[in-house]
C-alpha positions, 0 to 999 in steps of 0.5 A: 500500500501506499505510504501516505499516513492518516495526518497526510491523507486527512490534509491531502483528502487522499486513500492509500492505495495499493500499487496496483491501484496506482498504476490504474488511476495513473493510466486512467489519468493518462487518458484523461484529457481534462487531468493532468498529473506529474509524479514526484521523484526524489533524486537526481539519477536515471533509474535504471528500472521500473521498480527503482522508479517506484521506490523513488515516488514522493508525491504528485502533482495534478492540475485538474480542468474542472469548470473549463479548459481556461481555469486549472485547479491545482493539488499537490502531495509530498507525502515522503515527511523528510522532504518538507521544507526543502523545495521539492514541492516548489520545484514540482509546482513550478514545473507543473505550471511552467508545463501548462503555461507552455503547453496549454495556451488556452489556460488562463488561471491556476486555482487551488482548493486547500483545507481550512486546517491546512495552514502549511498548504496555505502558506506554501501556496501564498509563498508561489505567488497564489492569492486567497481568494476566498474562504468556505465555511460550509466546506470548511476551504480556503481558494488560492488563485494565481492569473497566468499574466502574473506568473513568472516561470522564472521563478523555478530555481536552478538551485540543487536541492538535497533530494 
């Protein structure tokens, strides 16, 4: 089964799942046209073979087109603890929106739903350059937004990080 712990499924609204099931939702995914996911990996190296690919997932990232194909909503996930706070999440947020920005012209804005309890999403999305929207007491979330006119792909580091 997957690694994500109680804590980091309540704050992600994520099930564990096992690797089979995985490598389904990653294919339906595939086929998907209006989802898009990166997995994240630790390390700089190639693999060598599937299942060191494997051992080296961290997380994910996914933008989702749920009202229309302009406006993108944005999740997520470093589930592997040892790798919070050290760029690994910005790294992969920057790549996922530097990809759309080239890739998908027809996008315009980036929004991401977050726990209200979630205080540490919070401020990794308002430290990306994400504005609060607003806040959902009957959901009980908070929407970042940030308009494609303000991003700046140059904000994706060059510095290696200890991953």
């Amino acid at each position: 089964s997957s690694g994500i712990n109680a804590e980091y499924g309540e704050l992600t609204a994520s099930e564990p799942l096992s690797l089979g099931e995985e490598y389904e939702m990653q294919k339906s995914w595939a086929q998907d046209e209006d989802k898009l996911t990166f997995v994240v990996l630790s390390g700089r190296e190639v693999p060598e073979t599937v299942e060191s690919d494997v051992r080296r997932m961290v997380g994910d990232v996914n933008l989702l087109f749920i009202f229309s194909p302009e406006y993108g909503e944005i999740n997520i996930m470093v589930a592997e603890r040892s790798l919070s706070r050290t760029g690994i999440g910005s790294e992969a947020l920057m790549l996922m929106l530097s990809y759309a920005v080239t890739y998908l012209p027809q996008i315009s804005k980036f929004s991401a739903k977050i726990s209200n309890s979630n205080t540490a999403s919070m401020r990794f999305f308002e430290k990306n350059s994400f504005k609060m929207i607003s806040t959902s007491e009957i959901f009980q979330e908070t929407t970042y937004e940030l308009n494609v006119s303000d991003f700046n792909p140059l904000q994706l580091s060059i510095t290696p990080y200890p991953f």
